[in-house]
DRENDO-1510 file (C-alpha; in Angstrom, 1 decimal, always signed):
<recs>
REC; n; res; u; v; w
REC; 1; UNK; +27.9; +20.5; +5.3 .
REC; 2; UNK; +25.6; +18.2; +6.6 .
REC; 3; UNK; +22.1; +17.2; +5.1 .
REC; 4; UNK; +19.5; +14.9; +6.7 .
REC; 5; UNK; +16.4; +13.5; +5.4 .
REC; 6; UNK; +13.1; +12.4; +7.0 .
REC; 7; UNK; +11.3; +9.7; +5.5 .
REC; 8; UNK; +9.8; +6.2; +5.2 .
REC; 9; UNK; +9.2; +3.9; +2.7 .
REC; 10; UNK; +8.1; +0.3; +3.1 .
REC; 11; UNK; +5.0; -1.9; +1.0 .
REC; 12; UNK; +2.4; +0.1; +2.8 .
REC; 13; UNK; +3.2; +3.7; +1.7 .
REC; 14; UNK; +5.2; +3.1; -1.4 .
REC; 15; UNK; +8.4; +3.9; -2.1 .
REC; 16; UNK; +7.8; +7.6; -3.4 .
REC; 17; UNK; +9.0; +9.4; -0.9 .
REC; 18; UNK; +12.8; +7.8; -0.9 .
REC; 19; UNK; +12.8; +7.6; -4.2 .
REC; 20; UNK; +12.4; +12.0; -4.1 .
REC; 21; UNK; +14.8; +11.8; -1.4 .
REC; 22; UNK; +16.9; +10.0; -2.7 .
REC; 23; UNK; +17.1; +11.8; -6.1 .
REC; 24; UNK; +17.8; +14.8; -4.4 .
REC; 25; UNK; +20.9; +13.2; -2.7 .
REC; 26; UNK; +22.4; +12.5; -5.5 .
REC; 27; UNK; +21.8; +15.6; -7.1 .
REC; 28; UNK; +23.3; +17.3; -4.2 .
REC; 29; UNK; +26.5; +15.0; -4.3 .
REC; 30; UNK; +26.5; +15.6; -8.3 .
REC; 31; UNK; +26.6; +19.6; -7.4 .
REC; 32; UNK; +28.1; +20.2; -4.9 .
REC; 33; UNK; +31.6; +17.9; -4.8 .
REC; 34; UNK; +32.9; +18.9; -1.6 .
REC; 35; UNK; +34.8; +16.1; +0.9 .
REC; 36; UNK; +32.5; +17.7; +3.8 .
REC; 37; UNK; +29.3; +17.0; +2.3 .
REC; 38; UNK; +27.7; +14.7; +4.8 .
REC; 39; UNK; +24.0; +13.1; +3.8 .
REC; 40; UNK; +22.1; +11.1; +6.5 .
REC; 41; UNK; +18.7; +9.0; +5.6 .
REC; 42; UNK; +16.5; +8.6; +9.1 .
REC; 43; UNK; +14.0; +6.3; +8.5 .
REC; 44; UNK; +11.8; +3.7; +10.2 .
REC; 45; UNK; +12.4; +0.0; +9.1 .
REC; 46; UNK; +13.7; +0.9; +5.9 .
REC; 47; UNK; +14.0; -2.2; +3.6 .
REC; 48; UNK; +17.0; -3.9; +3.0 .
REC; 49; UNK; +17.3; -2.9; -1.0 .
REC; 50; UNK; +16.9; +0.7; -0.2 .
REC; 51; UNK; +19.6; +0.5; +2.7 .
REC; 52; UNK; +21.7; -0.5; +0.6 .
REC; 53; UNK; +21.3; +1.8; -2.1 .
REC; 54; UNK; +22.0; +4.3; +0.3 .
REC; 55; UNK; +25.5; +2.8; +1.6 .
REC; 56; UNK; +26.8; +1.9; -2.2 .
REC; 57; UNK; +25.9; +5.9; -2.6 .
REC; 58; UNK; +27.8; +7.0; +0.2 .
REC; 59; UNK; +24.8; +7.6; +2.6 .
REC; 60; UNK; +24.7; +7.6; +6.3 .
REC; 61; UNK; +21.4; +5.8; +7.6 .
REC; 62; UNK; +19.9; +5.9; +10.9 .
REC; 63; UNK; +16.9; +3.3; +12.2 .
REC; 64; UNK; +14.0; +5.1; +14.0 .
REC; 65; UNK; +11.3; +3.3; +15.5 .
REC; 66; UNK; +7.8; +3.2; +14.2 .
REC; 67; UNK; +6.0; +6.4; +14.1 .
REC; 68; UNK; +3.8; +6.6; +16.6 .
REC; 69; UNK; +3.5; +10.4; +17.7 .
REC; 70; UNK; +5.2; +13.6; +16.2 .
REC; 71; UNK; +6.5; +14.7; +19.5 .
REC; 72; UNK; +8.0; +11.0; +20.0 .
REC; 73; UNK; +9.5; +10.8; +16.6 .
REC; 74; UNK; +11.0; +14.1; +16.9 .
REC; 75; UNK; +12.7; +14.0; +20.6 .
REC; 76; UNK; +13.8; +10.3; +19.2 .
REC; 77; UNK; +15.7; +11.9; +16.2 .
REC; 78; UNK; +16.9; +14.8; +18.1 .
REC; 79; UNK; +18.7; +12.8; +20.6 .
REC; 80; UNK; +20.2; +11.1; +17.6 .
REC; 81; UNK; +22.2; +14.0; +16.8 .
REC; 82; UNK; +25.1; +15.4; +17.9 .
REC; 83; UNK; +24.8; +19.1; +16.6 .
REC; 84; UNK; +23.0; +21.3; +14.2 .
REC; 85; UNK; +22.4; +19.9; +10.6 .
REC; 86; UNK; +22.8; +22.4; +7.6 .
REC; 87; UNK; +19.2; +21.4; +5.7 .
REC; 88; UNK; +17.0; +19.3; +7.4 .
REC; 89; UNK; +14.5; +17.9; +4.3 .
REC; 90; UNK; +11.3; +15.9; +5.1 .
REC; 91; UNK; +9.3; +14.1; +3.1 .
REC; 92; UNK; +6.3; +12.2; +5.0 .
REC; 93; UNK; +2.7; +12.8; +5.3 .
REC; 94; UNK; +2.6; +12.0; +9.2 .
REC; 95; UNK; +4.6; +14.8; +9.8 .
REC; 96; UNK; +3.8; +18.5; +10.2 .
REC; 97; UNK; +3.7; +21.7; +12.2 .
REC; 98; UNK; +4.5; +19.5; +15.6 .
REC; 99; UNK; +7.3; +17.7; +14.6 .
REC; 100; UNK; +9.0; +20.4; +12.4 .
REC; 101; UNK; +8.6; +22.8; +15.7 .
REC; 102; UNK; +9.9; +20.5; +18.0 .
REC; 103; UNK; +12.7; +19.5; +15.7 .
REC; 104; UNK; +13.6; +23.0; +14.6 .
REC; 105; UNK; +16.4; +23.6; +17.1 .
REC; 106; UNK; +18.6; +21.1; +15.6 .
REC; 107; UNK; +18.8; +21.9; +11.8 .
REC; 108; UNK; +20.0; +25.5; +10.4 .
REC; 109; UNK; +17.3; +25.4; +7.9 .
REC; 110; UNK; +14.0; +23.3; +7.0 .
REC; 111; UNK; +12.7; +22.1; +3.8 .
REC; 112; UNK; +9.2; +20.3; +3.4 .
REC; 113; UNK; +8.7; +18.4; +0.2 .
REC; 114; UNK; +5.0; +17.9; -0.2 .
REC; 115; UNK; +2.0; +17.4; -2.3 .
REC; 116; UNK; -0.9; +17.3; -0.7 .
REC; 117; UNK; -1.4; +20.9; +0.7 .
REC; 118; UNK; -4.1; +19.5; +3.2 .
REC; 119; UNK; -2.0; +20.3; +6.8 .
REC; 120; UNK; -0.4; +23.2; +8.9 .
REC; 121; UNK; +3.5; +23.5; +8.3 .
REC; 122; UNK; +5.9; +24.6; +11.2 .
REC; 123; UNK; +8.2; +27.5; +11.0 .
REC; 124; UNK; +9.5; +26.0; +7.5 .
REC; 125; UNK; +12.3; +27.8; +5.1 .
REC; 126; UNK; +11.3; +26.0; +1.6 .
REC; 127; UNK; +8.1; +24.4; +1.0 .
REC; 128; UNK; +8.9; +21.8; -2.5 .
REC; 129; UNK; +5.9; +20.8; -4.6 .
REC; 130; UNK; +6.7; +19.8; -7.9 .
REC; 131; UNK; +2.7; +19.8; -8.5 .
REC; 132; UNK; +2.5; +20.8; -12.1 .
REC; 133; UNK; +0.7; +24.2; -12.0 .
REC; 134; UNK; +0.7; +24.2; -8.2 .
REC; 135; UNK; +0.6; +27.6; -7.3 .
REC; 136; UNK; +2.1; +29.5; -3.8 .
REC; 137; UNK; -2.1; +29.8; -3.1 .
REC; 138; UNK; -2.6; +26.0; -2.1 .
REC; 139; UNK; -0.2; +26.6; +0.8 .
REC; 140; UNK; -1.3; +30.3; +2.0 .
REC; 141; UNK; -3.1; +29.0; +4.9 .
REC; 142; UNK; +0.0; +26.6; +6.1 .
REC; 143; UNK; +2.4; +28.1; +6.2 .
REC; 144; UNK; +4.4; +31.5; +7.1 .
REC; 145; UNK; +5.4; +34.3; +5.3 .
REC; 146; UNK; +9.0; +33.4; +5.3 .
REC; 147; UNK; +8.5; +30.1; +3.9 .
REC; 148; UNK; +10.0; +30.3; +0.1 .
REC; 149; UNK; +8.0; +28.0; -2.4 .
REC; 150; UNK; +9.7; +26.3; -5.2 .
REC; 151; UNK; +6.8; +24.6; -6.6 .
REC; 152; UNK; +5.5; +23.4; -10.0 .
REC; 153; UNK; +7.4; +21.1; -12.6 .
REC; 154; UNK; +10.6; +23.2; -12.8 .
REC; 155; UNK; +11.1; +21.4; -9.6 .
REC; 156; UNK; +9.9; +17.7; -11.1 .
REC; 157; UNK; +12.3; +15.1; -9.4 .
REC; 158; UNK; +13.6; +13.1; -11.9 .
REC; 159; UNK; +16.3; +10.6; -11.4 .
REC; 160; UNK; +19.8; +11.8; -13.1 .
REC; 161; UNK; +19.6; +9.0; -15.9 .
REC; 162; UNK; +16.7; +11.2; -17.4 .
REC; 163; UNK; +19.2; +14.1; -17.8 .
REC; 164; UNK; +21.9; +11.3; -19.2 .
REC; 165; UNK; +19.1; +10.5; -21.7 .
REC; 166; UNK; +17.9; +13.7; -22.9 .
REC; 167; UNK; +21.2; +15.1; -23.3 .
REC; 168; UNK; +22.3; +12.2; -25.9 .
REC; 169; UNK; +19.6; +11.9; -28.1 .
REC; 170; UNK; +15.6; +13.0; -28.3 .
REC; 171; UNK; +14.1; +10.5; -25.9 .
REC; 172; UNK; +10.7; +8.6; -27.1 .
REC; 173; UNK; +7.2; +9.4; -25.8 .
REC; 174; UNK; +7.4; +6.7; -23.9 .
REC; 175; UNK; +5.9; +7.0; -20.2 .
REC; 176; UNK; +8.6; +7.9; -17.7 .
REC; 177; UNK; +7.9; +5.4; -15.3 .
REC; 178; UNK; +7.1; +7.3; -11.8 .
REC; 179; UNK; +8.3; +5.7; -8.3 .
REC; 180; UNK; +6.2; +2.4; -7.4 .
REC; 181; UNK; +2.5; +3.5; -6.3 .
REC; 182; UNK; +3.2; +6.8; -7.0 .
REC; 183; UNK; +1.3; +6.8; -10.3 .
REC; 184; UNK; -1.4; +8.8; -10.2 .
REC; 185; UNK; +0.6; +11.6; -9.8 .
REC; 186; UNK; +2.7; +11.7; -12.8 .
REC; 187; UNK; +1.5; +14.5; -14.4 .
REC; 188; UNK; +3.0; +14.4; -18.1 .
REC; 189; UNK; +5.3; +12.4; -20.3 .
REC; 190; UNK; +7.1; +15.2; -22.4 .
REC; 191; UNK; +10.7; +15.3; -22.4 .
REC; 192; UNK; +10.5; +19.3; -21.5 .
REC; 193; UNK; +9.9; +18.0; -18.1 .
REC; 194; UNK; +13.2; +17.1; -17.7 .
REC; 195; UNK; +14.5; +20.6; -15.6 .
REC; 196; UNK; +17.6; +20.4; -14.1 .
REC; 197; UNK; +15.8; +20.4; -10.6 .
REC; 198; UNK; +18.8; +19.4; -8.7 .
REC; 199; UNK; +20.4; +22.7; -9.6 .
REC; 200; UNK; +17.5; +24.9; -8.8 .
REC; 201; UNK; +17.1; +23.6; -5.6 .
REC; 202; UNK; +20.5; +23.4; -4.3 .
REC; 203; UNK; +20.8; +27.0; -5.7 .
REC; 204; UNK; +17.9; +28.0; -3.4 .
REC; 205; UNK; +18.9; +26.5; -0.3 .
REC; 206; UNK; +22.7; +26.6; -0.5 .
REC; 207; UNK; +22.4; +30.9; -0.9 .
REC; 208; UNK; +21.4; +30.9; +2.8 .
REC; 209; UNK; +23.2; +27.9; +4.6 .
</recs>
């Protein structure tokens, strides 16, 4: 099974998006512990101490150029692969219902992680907005009526050593600290945030790969 991620992540935009991405990978790894579980990371100049997170995890990584249009992005990446991938996720605000058309040929199934509800989405499978209260309403007019939504904080991407921590002892109210510049978006600091998100949305998208 092969998994790819679309994404970028550099001083300008923060590090938010890898950091869901990346969580997700691991979680992925952590469920499903199979010898033909392949995970790329496609990515335009991706710093250093994020590529190598990625390589001591086991991650493939491919360099893009810099974004410059959807239709160039996506012809660049298409021609990067050899075959279909399984799950195709994206995470990147630059992207939407041009790129996830033209690239739709070459992955079995599409998932957008977003939270901004602001743009037209492509013939999508799962739409992921761990929003808290986001409801299947914000995204009505973007997308189609295939699309499944896994949205709202049973879907909050938390890094596994959350999990490790709640599952010894109580953990303090202390703030969990959010990917860099991501801040404003940290919704709450309870501990019964901590879902097993991983599982839920492997569940979803592994049913119909």
């Amino acid at each position: 099974m092969k998994i790819l991620f679309r994404l970028d992540a550099n001083k300008q935009i923060g590090a938010g998006h890898f950091e869901r991405c990346f969580a997700i990978a691991k979680g992925m790894q952590a469920t499903h512990k199979t010898s033909n579980l392949s995970i790329v990371f496609a990515c335009s100049l991706l710093p250093k101490k994020y590529k190598d997170r990625l390589q001591d995890s086991g991650i493939k990584y491919i360099p893009l150029p810099v974004l410059q249009t959807q239709s160039e992005d996506a012809i660049y990446l298409k021609n990067q692969l050899e075959a279909k991938v399984d799950l195709l996720c994206v995470d990147h605000y630059s992207l939407a219902d041009e790129w996830e058309s033209s690239i739709r040929e070459k992955c079995k199934k599409l998932l957008v992680i977003d939270d901004l509800a602001n743009r037209k989405h492509g013939d999508i499978d799962f739409l992921l907005d761990q929003t808290f209260n986001r409801t299947e309403a914000a995204y009505y007019d973007f997308v189609s009526q295939k699309t499944t939504f896994l949205l709202g904080s049973p879907y909050a991407l938390l890094r596994q050593e959350f999990y490790t921590i709640r599952n010894s002892k109580r953990p303090s109210k202390r703030s969990i600290a959010p990917p860099p510049q991501d801040s404003a978006r940290v919704r709450c600091n309870e501990p019964r945030w901590q879902h097993k998100y991983t599982c839920r949305i492997f569940s979803h998208t592994e049913k119909v790969l």
